[in-house]
C-alpha positions in Angstrom: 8.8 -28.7 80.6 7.0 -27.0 78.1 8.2 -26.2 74.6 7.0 -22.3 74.2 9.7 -19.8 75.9 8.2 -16.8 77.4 11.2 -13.9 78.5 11.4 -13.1 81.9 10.7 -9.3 81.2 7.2 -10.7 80.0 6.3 -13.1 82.7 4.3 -10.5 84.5 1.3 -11.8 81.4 1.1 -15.0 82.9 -0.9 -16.2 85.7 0.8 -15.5 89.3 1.4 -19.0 90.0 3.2 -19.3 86.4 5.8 -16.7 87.0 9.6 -17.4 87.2 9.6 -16.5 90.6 7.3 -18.8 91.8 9.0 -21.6 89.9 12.1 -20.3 91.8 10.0 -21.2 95.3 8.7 -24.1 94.3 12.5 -25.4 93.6 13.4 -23.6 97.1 11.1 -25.9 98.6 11.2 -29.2 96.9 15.3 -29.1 97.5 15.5 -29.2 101.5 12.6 -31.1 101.0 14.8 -34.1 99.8 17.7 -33.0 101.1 16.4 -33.0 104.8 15.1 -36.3 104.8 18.3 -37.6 103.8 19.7 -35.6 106.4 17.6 -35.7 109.1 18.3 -39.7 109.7 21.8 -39.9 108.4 23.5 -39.7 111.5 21.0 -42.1 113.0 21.3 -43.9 109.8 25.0 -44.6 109.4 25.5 -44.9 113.7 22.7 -47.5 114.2 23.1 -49.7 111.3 25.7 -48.8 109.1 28.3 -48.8 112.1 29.9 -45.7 111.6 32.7 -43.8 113.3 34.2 -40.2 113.4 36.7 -41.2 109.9 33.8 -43.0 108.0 31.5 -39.8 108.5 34.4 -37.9 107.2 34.8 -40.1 104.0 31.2 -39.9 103.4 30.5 -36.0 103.3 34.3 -35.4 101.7 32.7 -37.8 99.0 29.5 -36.2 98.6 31.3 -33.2 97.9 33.1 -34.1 94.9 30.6 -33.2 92.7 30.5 -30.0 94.3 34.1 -29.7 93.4 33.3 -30.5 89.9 30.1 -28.1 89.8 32.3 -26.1 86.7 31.0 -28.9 84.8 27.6 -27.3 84.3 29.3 -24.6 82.3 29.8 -27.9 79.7 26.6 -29.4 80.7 24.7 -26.1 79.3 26.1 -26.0 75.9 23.3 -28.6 75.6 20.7 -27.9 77.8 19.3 -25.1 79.2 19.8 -23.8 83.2 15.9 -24.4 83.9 16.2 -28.0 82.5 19.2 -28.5 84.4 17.9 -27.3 87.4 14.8 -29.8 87.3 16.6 -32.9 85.9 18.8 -32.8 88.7 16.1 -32.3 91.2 14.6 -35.9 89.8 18.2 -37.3 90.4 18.2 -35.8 94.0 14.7 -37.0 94.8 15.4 -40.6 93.6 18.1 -41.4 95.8 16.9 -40.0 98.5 14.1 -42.5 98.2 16.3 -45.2 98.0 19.0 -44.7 100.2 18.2 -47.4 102.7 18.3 -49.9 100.4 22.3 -49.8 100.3 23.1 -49.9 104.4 26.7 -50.6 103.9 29.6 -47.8 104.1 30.4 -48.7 100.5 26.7 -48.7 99.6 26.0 -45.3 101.2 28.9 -43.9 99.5 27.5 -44.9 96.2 24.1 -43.4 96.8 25.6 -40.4 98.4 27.8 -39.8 94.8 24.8 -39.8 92.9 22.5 -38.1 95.2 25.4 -35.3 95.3 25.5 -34.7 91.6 22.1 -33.5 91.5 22.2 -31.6 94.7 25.1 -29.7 93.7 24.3 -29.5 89.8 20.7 -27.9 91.3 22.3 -25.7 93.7 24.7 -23.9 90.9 21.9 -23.5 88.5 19.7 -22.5 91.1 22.4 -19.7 92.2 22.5 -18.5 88.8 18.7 -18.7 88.0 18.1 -16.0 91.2 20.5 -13.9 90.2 19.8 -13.7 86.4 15.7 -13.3 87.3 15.3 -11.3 89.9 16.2 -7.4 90.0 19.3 -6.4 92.2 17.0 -3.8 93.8 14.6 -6.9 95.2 17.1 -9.7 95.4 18.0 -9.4 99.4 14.4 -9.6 100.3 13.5 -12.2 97.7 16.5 -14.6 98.4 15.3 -14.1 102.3 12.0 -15.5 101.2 13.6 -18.2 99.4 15.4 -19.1 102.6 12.2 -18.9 104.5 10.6 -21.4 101.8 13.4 -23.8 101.8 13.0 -23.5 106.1 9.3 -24.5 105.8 10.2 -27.2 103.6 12.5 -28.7 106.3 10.1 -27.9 109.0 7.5 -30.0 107.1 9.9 -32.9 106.8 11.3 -33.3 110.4 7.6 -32.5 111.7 6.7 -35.6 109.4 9.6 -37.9 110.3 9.0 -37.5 113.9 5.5 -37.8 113.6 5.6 -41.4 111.8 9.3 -42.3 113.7 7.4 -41.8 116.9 3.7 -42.3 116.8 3.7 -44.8 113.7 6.7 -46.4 114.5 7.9 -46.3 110.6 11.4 -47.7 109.6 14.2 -46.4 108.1 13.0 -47.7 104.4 9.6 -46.1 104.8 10.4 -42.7 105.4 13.3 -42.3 102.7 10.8 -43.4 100.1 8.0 -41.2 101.4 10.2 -38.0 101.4 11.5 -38.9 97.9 9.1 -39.8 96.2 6.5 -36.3 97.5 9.7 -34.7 96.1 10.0 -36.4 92.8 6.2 -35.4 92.4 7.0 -32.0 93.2 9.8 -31.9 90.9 7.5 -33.7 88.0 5.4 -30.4 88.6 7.9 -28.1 88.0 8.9 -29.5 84.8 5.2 -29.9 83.4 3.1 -27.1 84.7 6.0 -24.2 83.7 7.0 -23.0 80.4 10.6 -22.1 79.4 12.1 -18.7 81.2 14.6 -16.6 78.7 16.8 -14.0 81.0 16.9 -10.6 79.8 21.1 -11.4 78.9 22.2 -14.1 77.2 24.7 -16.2 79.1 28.5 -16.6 78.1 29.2 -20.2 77.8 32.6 -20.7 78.3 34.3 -20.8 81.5 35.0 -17.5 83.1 37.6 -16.3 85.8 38.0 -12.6 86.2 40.7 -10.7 88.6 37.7 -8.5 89.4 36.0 -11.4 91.4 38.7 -12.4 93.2 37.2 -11.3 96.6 34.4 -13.1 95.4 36.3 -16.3 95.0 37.8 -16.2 98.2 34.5 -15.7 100.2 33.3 -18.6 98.7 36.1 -21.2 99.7 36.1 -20.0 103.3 32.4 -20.4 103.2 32.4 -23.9 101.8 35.7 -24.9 104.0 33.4 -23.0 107.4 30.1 -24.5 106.3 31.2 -28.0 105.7 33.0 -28.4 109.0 29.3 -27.4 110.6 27.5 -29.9 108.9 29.7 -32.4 109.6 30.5 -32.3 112.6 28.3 -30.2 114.8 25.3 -32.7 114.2 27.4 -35.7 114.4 28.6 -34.4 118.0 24.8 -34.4 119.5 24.4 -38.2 118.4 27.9 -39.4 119.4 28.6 -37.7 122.1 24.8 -36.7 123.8 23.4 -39.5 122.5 20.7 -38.3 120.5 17.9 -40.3 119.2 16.3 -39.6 115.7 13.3 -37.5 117.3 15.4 -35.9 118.8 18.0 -34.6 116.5 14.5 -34.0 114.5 13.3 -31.8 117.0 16.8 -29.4 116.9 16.3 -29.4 113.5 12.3 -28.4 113.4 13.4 -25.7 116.3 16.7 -24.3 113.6 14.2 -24.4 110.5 11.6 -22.3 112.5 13.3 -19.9 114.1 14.7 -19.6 110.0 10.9 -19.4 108.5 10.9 -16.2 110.7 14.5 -14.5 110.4 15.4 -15.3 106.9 12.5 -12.0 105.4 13.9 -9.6 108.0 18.1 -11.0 107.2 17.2 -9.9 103.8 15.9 -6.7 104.8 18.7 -6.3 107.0 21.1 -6.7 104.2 19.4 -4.2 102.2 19.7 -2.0 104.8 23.6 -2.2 106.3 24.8 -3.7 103.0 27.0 -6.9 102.2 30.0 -5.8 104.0 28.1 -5.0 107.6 25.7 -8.4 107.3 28.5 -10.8 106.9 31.2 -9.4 109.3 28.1 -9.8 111.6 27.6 -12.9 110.7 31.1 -14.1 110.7 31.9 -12.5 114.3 29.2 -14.7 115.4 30.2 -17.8 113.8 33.6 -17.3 115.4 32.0 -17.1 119.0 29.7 -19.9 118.2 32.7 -22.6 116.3 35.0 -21.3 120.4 32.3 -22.2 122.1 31.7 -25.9 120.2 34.9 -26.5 121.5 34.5 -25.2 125.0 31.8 -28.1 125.0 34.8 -30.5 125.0 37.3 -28.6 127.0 35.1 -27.4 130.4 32.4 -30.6 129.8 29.7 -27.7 128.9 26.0 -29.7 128.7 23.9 -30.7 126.1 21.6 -27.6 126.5 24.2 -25.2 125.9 24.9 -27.0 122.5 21.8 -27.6 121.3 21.3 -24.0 121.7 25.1 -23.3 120.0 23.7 -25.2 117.0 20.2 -23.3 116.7 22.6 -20.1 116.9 25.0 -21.3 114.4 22.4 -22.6 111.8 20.7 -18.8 112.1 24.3 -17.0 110.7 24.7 -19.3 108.4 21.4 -17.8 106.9 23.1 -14.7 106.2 25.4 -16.2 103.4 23.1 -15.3 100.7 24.6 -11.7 101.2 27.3 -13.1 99.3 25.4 -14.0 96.4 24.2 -9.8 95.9 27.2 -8.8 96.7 28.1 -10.7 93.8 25.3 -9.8 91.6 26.0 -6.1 92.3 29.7 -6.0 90.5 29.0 -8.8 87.9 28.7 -8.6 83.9 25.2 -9.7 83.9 26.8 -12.7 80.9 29.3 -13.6 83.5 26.4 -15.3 86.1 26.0 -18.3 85.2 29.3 -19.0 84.3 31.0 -17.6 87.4 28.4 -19.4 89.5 29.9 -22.9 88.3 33.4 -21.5 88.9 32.4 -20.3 92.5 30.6 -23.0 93.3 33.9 -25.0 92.5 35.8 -22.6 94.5 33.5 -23.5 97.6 34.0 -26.9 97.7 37.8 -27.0 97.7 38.0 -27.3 101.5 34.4 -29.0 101.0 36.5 -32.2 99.4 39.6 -32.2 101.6 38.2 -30.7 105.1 36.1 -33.2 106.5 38.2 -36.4 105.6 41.4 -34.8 106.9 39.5 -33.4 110.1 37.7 -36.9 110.9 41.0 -38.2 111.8 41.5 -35.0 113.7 38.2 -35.4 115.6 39.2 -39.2 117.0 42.1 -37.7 118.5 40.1 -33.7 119.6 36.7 -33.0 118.9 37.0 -29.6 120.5 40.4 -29.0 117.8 38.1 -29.8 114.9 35.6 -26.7 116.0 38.7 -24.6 116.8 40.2 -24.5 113.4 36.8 -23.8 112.4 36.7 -20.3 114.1 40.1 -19.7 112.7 38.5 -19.8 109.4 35.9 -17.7 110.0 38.3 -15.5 110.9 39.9 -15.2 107.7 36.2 -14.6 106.3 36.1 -11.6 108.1 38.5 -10.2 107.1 37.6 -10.8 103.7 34.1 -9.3 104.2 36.0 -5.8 105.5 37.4 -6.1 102.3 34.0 -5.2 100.4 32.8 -2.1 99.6 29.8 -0.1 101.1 28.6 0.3 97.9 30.2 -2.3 95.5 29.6 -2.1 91.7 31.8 -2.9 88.6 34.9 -0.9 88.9 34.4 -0.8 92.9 34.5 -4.7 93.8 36.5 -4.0 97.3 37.8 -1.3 99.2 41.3 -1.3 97.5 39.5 -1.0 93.9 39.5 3.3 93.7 42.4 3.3 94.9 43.9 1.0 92.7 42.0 2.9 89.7 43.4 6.3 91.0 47.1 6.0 91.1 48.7 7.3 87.7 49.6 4.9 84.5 46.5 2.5 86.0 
C-alpha cells in the first residue's frame, strides 16, 4: 500500500479507477471470491472425504465463528494499523487458506484451516463495514452498498461458473481448484494493496471500545441476524447434499442461479430501501424469511421435493440481500467517530448465536431437521419485531419509535 495519504473529500483528483470507492469494489469482489470457493465444495468436501455428519458440520461453522465473536478485537488491532491495511492484510490471510485447505482433509485439520481462514474473513468483514459507512455519503449509501452486493454476486457467479466448468468438463480435484480460487484472490488482494494510496475519512475514528444506550436497537438486530443467518448457512445447504443428494455441480449450479438472480436484485434492493426506508425493507424481508425458514421444515414434515427446496433456498438467499438496510439504518443515527468502533462491537454482537447456534442445533438436526428450520422462523420473528421498532426517519436523538417519546415526557 502506498505511503502518501490522500482524504477521501479529495479523491475525486485521482483517476476513476483510483478512488476509494472502487477500492471498496474491488474488496467486494475479491472476498466472495475466496470465500465461495471455500464454500462452494465444503459440503462435498467434508461429506466425501472428510466423513462428516450433522454434529461435525456444526463444530466446524460454530468454530469458524469464533473470530467473529472476537471481531471487537479490531478496535485493539487499529491502535496500530490503519482500517485500509487491516482490511487488505486480512484479505491475504483469507486467500491463503483458501488455497490450501485441502491439504488438511481431516475434521481436526479442517478445523484448523477453518480458524485461520476465519480470522481474516471476519477481521475483513468489520473493517469492510466500517470503511462503507465512513466513505460513502448517507444520501448514496443504499444504492452504493446494492452495488457492492451485486459485485460480491458476480464474484461468486464467476467462481461456481469456474468450479463447475473444470469439476465437470476438466475433471479437476479437490486440491486444484482451492488453489486456483486462492491464489487469483491473493493476486487480487496484492493489487489492492499496491496500486491504491492511503484513504483518510473526513472524521477521525474513536479508538476505544464503544457501547452506547442509543444503539441498543442496533445491537439487537444484529444478534438476531447473525443467530438467523448462521442457521441458513449451515444447514440449508447441508440439507440438499445429505438429504437430496447433491453432487458438487450441482450445489454449484443453486449457487450460480442465487448469485444471479443477486447481480440483478441487489441495485434495485438498494433503491428500494431508499425509497420505503429501513423499517419497511427489513420487516419485508423478515416476513419472508419467516415463510421461507416454515417452509424448510415443511420439506421434512409433508416429504416436500427437491424442487420446492431448491427454489426455498434461491428465495431465502434473495432476503438475506436486504440486510445491508441495517448497516444505513445504522449510519443514519451514528456519531460519525463511533463507526468503526461500534462496527467491531456489532459485529461481536452478531456472532453470539453465530458461536453457540450451530453446534447446539447439529445435535438438534440428528434427532429433527425440520425443528432446526423451525426455531429459525421463530427468530426471525423476533427480528421483526425489532425492525417495527425503527423509525421512519431515524437520526440521532430519533433511533426508534419510542425515542420522542421518551425525550418528551417532563424531567427527561
Amino acid at each position: 500500500m502506498q505511503d502518501n495519504v490522500v482524504r477521501v473529500l479529495d479523491a475525486d483528483s485521482l483517476p476513476m479507477w483510483r478512488r476509494p470507492w472502487v477500492l471498496l469494489g474491488v474488496m467486494a469482489f475479491v472476498m466472495p471470491l475466496a470465500f465461495s470457493t471455500w464454500m462452494a465444495l465444503l459440503n462435498n468436501f467434508v461429506i466425501e472425504v472428510a466423513n462428516f455428519d450433522g454434529s461435525n458440520i456444526g463444530w466446524l461453522h460454530s468454530l469458524r465463528e469464533i473470530p467473529g465473536f472476537l471481531a471487537i478485537g479490531v478496535i485493539y488491532v487499529l491502535w496500530y494499523i490503519r482500517e485500509q491495511a487491516l482490511a487488505v492484510m486480512s484479505l491475504l490471510l483469507l486467500a491463503i487458506t483458501v488455497s490450501v485447505t485441502a491439504w488438511f482433509p481431516t475434521f481436526g485439520g479442517l478445523l484448523v484451516t477453518t480458524l485461520i481462514g476465519s480470522i481474516g474473513f471476519h477481521y475483513y468483514e468489520t473493517v469492510k463495514m466500517s470503511l462503507e459507512l465512513q466513505w460513502i455519503k448517507k444520501e448514496r449509501a443504499p444504492q452504493v452498498l446494492g452495488w457492492y452486493v451485486a459485485v460480491g454476486s458476480g464474484a461468486s457467479l464467476f467462481a461456481y461458473g469456474f468450479i463447475m466448468l473444470v469439476w465437470k468438463v476438466l475433471g479437476w480435484d479437490y486440491n486444484t481448484i482451492y488453489l486456483a480460487g486462492g491464489g487469483l484472490a491473493l493476486l487480487l488482494t496484492l493489487f489492492c494493496w499496491f496500486a491504491y494510496p492511503t484513504f483518510e475519512a473526513p472524521v477521525k475514528q474513536h479508538t476505544q471500545m464503544v457501547f452506547r444506550a442509543r444503539y441498543w436497537l442496533y445491537y439487537s438486530l444484529q444478534a438476531a441476524s447473525g443467530a438467523r443467518r448462521q442457521i441458513f448457512m449451515v444447514f440449508a445447504a447441508f440439507m440438499m447434499v445429505e438429504r437430496f443428494g447433491f453432487e458438487v455441480h450441482e450445489v454449484t449450479a443453486l449457487f450460480l442461479i442465487n448469485y444471479v438472480a443477486n447481480m440483478i436484485f441487489a441495485p434495485l434492493m438498494g433503491a428500494f430501501v431508499s425509497k420505503v426506508g429501513e423499517r419497511n425493507a427489513l420487516a419485508f424481508e423478515y416476513i419472508g424469511l419467516i415463510i421461507v425458514f416454515c417452509a424448510y421444515g415443511g420439506i421434512y414434515m409433508f416429504g416436500w421435493g427437491v424442487v420446492i427446496a431448491a427454489s426455498l433456498y434461491v428465495i431465502d438467499h434473495l432476503f438475506f440481500a436486504l440486510a445491508f438496510a441495517q448497516k444505513t439504518y445504522f449510519q443514519k443515527i451514528a456519531d460519525p467517530a463511533d463507526i468503526a468502533p461500534t462496527a467491531a462491537v456489532a459485529f461481536t454482537i452478531n456472532h453470539i448465536g453465530a458461536v453457540l447456534l450451530p453446534a447446539m442445533l447439529g445435535y438438534l438436526w440428528l434427532m429433527s431437521p425440520a425443528a432446526v428450520f423451525i426455531f429459525a422462523a421463530s427468530v426471525a420473528c423476533i427480528s421483526l419485531a425489532l425492525a417495527l421498532m425503527i423509525p421512519r426517519h431515524p437520526v440521532p436523538g430519533n433511533e426508534t419509535v419510542f425515542s420522542r417519546r421518551f425525550a418528551a415526557e417532563p424531567g427527561e
